[in-house]
C-alpha positions as CSV (number, residue, x, y, z in Angstrom):
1,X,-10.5,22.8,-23.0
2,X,-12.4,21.9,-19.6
3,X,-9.4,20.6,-17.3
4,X,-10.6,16.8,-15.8
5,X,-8.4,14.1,-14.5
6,X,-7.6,10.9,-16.1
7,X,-10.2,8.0,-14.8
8,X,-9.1,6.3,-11.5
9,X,-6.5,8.8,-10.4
10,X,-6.4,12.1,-7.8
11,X,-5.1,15.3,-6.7
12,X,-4.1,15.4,-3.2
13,X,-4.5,18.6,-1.1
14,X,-1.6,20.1,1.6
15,X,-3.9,18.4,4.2
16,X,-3.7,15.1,2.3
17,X,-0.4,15.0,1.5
18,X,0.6,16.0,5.1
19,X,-2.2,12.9,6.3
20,X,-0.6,10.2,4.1
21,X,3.3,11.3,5.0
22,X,2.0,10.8,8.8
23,X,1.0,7.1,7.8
24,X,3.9,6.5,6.1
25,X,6.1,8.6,8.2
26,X,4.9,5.6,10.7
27,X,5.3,2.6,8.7
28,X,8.4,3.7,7.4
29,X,9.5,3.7,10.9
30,X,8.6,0.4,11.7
31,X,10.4,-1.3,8.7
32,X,13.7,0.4,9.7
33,X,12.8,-1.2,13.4
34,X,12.4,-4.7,12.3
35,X,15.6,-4.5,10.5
36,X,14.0,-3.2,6.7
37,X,16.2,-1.4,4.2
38,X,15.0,1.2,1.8
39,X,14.6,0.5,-1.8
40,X,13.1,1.8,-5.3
41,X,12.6,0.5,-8.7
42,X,11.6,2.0,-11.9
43,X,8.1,3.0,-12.5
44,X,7.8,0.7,-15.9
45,X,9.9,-2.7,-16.3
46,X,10.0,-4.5,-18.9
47,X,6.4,-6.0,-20.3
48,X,8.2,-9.5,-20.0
49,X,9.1,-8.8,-16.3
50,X,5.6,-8.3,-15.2
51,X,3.0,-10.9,-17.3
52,X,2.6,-14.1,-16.3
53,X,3.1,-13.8,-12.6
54,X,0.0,-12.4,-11.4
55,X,-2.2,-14.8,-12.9
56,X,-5.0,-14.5,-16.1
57,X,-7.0,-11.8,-14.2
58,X,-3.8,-9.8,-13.2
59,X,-2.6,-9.7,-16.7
60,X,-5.4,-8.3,-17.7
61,X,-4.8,-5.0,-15.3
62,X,-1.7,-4.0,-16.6
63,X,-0.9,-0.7,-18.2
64,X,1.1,-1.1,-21.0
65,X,3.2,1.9,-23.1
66,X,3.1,2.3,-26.5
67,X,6.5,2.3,-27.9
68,X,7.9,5.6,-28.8
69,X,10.5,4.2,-31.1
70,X,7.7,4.9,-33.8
71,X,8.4,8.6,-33.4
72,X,12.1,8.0,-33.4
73,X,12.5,6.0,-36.2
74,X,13.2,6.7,-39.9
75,X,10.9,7.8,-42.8
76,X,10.4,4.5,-44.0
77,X,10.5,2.5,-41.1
78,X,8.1,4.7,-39.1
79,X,5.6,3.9,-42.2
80,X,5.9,0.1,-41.9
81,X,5.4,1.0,-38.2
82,X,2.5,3.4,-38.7
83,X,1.2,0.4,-40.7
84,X,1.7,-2.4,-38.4
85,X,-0.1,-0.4,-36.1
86,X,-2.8,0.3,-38.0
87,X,-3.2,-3.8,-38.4
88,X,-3.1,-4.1,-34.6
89,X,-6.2,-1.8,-33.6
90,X,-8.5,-4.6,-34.7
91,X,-6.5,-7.3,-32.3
92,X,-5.3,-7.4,-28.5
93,X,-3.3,-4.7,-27.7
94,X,-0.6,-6.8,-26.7
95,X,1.7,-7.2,-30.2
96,X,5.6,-6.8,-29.6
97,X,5.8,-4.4,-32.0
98,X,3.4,-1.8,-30.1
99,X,4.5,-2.0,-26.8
100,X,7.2,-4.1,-25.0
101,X,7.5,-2.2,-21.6
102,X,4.7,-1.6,-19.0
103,X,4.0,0.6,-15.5
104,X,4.7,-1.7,-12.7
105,X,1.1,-3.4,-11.5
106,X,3.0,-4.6,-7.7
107,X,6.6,-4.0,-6.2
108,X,6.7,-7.6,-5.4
109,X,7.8,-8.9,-9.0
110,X,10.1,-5.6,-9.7
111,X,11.7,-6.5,-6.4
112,X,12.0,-10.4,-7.7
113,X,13.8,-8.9,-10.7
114,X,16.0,-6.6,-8.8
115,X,17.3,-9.8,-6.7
116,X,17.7,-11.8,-9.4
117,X,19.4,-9.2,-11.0
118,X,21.8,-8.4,-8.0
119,X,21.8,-11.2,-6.2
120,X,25.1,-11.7,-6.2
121,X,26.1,-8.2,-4.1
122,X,23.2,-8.7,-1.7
123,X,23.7,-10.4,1.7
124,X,21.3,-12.6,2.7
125,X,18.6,-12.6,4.2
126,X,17.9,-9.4,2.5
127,X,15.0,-7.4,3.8
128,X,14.0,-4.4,2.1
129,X,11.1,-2.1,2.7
130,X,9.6,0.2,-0.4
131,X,7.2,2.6,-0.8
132,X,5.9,3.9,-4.3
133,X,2.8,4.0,-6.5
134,X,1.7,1.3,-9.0
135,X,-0.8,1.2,-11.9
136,X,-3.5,-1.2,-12.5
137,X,-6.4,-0.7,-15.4
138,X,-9.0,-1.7,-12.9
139,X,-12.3,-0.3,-12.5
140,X,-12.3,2.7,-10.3
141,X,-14.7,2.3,-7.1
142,X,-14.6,3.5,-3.7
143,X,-11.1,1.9,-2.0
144,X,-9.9,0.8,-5.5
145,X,-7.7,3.5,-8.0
146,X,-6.0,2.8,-10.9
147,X,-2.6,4.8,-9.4
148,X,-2.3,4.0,-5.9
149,X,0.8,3.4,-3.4
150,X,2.0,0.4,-1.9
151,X,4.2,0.1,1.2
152,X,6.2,-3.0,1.1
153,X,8.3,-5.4,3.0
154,X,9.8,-8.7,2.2
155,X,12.8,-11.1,3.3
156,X,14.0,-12.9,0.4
157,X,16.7,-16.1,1.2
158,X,14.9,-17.5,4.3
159,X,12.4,-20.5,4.7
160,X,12.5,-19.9,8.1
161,X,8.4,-19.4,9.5
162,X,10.0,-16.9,12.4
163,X,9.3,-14.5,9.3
164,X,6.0,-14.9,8.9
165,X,5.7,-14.4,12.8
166,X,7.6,-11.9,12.4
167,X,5.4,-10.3,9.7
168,X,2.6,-10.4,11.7
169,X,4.1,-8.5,14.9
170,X,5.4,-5.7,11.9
171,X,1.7,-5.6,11.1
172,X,-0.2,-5.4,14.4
173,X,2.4,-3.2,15.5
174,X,1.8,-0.6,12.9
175,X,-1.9,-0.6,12.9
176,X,-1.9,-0.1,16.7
177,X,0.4,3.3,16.3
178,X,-2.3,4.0,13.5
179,X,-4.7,3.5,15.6
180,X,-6.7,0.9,13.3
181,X,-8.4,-2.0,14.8
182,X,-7.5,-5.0,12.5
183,X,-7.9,-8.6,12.3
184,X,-5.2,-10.2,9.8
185,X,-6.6,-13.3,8.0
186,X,-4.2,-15.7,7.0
187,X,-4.2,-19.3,5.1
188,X,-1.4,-21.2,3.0
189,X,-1.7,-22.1,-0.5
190,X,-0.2,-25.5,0.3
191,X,-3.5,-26.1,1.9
192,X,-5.0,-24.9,-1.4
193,X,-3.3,-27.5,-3.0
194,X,-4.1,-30.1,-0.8
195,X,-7.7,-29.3,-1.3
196,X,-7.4,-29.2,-4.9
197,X,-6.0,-32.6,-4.5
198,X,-8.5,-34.0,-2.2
199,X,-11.3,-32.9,-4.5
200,X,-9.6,-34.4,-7.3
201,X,-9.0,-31.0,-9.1
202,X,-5.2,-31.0,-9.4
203,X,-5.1,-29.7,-12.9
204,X,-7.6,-26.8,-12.0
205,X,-6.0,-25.4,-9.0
206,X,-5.5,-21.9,-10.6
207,X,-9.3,-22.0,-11.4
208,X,-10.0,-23.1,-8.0
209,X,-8.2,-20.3,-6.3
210,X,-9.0,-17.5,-8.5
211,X,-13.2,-18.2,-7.9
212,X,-12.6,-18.6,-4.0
213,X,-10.7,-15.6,-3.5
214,X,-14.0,-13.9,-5.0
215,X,-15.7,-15.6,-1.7
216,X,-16.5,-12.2,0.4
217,X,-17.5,-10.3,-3.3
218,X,-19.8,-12.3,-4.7
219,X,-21.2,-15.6,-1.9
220,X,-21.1,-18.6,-2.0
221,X,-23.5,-19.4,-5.0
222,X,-21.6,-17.1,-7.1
223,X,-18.2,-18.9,-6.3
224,X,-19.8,-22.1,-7.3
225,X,-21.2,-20.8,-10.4
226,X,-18.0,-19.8,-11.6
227,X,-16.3,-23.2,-10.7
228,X,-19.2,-24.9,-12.8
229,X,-18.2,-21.9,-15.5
230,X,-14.4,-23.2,-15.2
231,X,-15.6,-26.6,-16.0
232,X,-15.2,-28.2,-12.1
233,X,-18.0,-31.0,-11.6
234,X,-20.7,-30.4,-9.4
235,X,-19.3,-34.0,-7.7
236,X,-15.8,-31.8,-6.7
237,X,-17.6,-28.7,-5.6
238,X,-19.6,-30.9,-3.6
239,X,-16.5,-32.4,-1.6
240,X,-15.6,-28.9,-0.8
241,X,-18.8,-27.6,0.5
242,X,-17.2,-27.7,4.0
243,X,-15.6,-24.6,3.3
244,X,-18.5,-22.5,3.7
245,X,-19.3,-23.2,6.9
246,X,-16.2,-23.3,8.8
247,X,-16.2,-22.5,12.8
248,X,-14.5,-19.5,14.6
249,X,-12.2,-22.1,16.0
250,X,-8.8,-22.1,14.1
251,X,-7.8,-25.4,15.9
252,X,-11.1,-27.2,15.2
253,X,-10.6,-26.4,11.5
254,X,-7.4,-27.3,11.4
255,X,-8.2,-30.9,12.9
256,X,-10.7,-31.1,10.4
257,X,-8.3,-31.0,7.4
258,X,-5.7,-33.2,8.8
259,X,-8.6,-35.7,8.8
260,X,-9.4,-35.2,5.2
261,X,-5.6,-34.5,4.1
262,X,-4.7,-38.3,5.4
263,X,-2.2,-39.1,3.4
264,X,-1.9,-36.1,1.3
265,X,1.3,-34.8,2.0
266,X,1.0,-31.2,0.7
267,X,-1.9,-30.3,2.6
268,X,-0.8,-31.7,5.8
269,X,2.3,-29.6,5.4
270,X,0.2,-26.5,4.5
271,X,-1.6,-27.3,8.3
272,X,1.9,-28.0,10.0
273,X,3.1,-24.6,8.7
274,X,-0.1,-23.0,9.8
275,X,0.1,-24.3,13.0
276,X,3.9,-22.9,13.5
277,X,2.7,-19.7,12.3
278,X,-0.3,-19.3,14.9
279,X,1.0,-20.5,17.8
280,X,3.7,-19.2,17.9
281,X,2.3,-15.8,17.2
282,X,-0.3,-16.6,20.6
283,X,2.8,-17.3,22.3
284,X,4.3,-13.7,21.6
285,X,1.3,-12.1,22.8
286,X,-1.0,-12.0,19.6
287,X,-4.4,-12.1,20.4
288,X,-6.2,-14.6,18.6
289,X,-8.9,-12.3,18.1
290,X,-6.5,-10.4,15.6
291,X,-5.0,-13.2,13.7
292,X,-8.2,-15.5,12.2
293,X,-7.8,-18.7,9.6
294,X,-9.2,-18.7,6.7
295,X,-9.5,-21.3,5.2
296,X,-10.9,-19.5,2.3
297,X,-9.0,-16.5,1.4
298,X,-7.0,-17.2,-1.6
299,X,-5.3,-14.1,-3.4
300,X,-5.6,-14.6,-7.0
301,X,-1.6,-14.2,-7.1
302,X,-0.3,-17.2,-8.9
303,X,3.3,-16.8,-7.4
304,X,2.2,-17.4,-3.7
305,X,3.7,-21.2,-2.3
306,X,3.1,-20.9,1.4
307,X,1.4,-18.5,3.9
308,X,-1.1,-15.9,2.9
309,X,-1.9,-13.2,4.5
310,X,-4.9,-10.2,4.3
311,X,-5.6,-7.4,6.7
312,X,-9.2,-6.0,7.1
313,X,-10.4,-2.9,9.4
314,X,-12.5,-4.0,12.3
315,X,-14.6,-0.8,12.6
316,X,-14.7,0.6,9.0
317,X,-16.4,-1.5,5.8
318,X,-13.8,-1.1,3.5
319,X,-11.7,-4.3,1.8
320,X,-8.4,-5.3,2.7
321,X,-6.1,-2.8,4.0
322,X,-3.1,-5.3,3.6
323,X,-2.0,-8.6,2.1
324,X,1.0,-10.5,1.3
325,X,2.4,-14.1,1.4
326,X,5.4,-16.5,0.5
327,X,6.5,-16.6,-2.7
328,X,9.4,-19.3,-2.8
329,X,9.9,-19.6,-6.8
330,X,9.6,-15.9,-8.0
331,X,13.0,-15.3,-9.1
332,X,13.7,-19.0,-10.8
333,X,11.4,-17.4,-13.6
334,X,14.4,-14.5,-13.6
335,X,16.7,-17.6,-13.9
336,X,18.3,-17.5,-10.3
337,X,17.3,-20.5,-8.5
338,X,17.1,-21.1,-4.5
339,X,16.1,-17.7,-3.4
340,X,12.9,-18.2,-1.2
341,X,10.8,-15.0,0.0
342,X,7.8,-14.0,1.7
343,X,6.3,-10.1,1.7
344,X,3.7,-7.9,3.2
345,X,2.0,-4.8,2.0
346,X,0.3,-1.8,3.5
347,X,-2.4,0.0,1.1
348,X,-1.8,3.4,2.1
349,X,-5.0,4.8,0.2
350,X,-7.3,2.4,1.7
351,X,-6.2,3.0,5.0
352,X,-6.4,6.6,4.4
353,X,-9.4,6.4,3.9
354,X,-10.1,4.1,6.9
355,X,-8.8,6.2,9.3
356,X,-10.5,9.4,7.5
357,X,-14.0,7.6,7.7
358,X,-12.7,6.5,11.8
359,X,-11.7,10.2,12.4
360,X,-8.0,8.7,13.3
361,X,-5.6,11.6,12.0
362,X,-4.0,13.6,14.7
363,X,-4.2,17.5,14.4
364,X,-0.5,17.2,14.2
365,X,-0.7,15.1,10.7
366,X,-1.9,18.4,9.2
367,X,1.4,20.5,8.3
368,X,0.0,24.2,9.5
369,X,2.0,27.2,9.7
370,X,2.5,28.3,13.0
371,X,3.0,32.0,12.8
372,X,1.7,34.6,10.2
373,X,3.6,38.0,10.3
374,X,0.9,40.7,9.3
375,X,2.4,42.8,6.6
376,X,2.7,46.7,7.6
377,X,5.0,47.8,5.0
378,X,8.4,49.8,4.9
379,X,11.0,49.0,7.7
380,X,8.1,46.8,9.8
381,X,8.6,44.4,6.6
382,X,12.3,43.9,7.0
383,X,12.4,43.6,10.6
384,X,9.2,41.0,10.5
385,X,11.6,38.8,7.9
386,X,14.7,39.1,10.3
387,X,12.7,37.6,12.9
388,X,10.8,34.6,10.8
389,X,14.6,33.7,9.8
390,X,15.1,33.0,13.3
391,X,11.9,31.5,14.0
392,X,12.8,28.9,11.2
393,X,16.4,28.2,12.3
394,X,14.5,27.0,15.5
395,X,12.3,24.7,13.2
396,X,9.3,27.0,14.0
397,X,7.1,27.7,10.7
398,X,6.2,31.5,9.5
399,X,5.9,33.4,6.9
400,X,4.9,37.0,6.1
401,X,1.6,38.0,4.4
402,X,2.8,39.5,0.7
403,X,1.3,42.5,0.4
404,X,0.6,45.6,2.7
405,X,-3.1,45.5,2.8
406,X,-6.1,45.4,5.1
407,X,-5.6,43.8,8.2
408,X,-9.0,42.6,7.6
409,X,-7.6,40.6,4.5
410,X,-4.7,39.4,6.5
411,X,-7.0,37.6,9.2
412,X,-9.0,35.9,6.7
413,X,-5.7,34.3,4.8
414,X,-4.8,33.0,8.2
415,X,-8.3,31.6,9.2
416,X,-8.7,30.0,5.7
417,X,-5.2,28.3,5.8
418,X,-5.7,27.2,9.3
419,X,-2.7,28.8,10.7
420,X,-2.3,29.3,14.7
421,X,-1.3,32.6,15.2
422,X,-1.1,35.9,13.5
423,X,1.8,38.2,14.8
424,X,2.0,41.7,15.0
425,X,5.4,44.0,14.5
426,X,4.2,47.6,14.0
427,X,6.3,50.5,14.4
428,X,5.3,50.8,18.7
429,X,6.7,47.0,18.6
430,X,10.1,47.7,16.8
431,X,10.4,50.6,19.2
432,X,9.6,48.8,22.4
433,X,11.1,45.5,21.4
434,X,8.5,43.8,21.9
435,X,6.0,41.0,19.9
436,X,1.9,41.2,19.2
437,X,0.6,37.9,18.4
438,X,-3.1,36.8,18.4
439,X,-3.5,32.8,18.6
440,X,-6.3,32.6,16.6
441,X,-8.2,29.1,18.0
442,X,-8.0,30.6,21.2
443,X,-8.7,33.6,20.3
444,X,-6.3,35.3,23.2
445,X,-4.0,38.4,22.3
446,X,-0.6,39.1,24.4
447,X,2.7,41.2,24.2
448,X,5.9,40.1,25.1
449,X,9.5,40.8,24.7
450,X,11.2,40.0,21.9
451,X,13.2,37.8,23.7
452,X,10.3,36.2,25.9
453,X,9.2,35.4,22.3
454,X,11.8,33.7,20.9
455,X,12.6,31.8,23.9
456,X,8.9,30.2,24.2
């Protein structure tokens, strides 16, 4: 059988691997630094757990598992089974009695479960930082895989907006160190809602925000399109053609929807919140530049109540490299009322690929080994491994070339793997106490003492 992976996921290389641990390396150090503690959930919850909270469109992208119980049951249980599931193949593949468990599509709603769950031991505000792949039965495309890794960090039992301000200083922070140039987008679904109401569309809000998060995919006309296709008159969509065409200036658009939101109290709270979240963020430093209203940007997330956030790469065309938002009602569908949160993620693929495109990895974010010992054989062998044991206590990388062989052979192995130096310890070298090393970029050869070595 020709080997091939399944659709929408990868391999990763040493060089890979080593790129992504330096990203997340980084972003892990930034969550402990605003206060984050580390957390991890199972790869598959419950299918219960995860549908309905992601919206229609969400639903649709999750992975579910077949239930192995068929294999484990009896003889004549597995054949009503067998036969139930031969009844199913012409329907959704959604019946209870094929699958009942699914791969987690976000770590936002595990996390929801694990509070509700626990939340009696935690104290709050509970912050917690996690980082671990997902699944999603999307269509594979360049940024977009069907297993992919999210970095995650969310407060959970605080209203307070100092966390989304907060948020925002973890994000530009952690770009910067990346070296990423970003501008982080931001709206509130309360202002959603109050447009919703102002354009007399109450009862289609989920409609509404699921065609204008599409805005930047498919323009304008397609977004209205698929508000006619959701059954929205032409007399609604026509109220909020302003949209389109807002300014650069955050204020100006703001002043514009306290004008229309007279006397709708959920918008104007959506604005007021806004306002907090901005200025206060301009007052800490933030560039304005970096942190842009849109009015806009929806996320098709139907558990969002407040702020929204979505980070995009200045200098690379690529889609968002980040996103999050407040989510004060997630757990009361876990039955534990009164826990509000808000959460931020990092898409450490896409900004992989970002700073891969940007040529942003360090030569350090490649894990290379340092020394190569050439292999001469007989009593040079033992004396080269009593000298890479001491090169590791010191934390130094080495390793000794397996066979005796050409030293021809042996160069190659350490030009193909990238490694920095190639060391000689022949029989003259033993004698003399001393070490032959060739540092291969430079192409320079020296000999020194054996202690001269060790120390440097």
């Amino acid at each position: 059988m020709k080997p091939s992976l399944a659709k929408g996921t990868r391999d990763f290389t040493s060089l890979e691997v080593s790129r992504r641990k330096y990203i997340i390396n980084i972003l892990q150090k930034n969550f402990e630094l605003f206060g984050f503690q580390p957390l991890e959930t199972p790869s598959f919850e419950n299918l219960s757990t995860l549908t309905g909270k992601y919206g229609e469109e969400g639903d649709r992208l999750i992975f579910k598992i077949l239930n192995s119980s068929i294999n484990e049951a009896k003889d004549d249980k597995k054949v009503q089974m067998q036969n139930d599931f031969q009844k199913a193949l012409d329907k959704p593949f959604s019946s209870e009695s094929l699958t009942d468990k699914a791969l987690r599509y976000d770590l936002t709603v595990p996390f929801a479960r694990f509070v509700a769950m626990n939340h009696g031991k935690l104290t709050f505000p509970y912050k917690r930082y996690q980082i671990q792949p997902v699944w999603r039965a999307d269509r594979p495309q360049k940024g977009r895989f069907r297993e992919f890794y999210q970095c995650d960090a969310d407060v959970v039992g605080s209203k307070s907006l100092w966390q989304e301000v907060d948020l925002v200083q973890l994000y530009l922070k952690s770009f910067a160190e990346l070296k990423v140039s970003v501008t982080i987008h931001i709206n509130n679904r309360k202002i959603l809602s109050g447009l919703a109401e102002y354009a007399g569309i109450t009862d289609k809000l989920i409609d509404f925000t699921v065609a204008l998060d599409k805005l930047d995919k498919i323009g304008k006309d397609g977004v209205v399109k698929e508000l006619l296709e959701r059954n929205i008159s032409q007399d609604s969509i026509d109220k909020l053609d302003f949209l389109f065409s807002q300014s650069n200036d955050a204020l100006e658009n703001l002043l514009q929807l306290k004008e229309k939101f007279a006397g709708n109290e959920t918008g104007l709270k959506g604005v007021e919140e806004l306002e907090f979240v901005l200025t206060q963020s301009v007052n800490l430093g933030v560039d304005i530049q970096n942190l842009v209203f849109d009015i806009t940007l929806a996320r098709g997330l139907d558990y969002y109540t407040g702020a929204i956030f979505e980070v995009k790469a200045d200098e690379a065309q690529m889609g968002s490299i980040g996103g999050g938002g407040r989510y004060d009602n997630l757990t009361e569908v876990f039955g534990v009322k009164n826990v509000p949160g808000i959460g931020i993620s990092f898409g450490l693929d896409r900004i992989y690929l970002v700073m891969e495109e940007l040529n942003l990895f360090p030569e350090e974010a490649a894990s290379n080994v340092e020394y190569l010992f050439a292999n001469f054989g007989g009593k040079e062998t033992i004396e080269a491994l009593k000298l890479i044991i001491q090169l590791r206590e010191k934390g130094i990388s080495a390793e000794l070339y397996p066979e005796s062989t050409k030293i021809n052979k042996q160069f190659t192995y350490a030009e193909k793997k990238g490694i920095k130096n190639l060391v000689f310890l022949g029989e003259e070298e033993i004698k003399n106490k001393t070490v032959t090393f060739k540092n291969l970029e430079a192409g320079e050869q020296k000999t020194v003492s054996l202690e001269e070595f060790l120390e440097k």
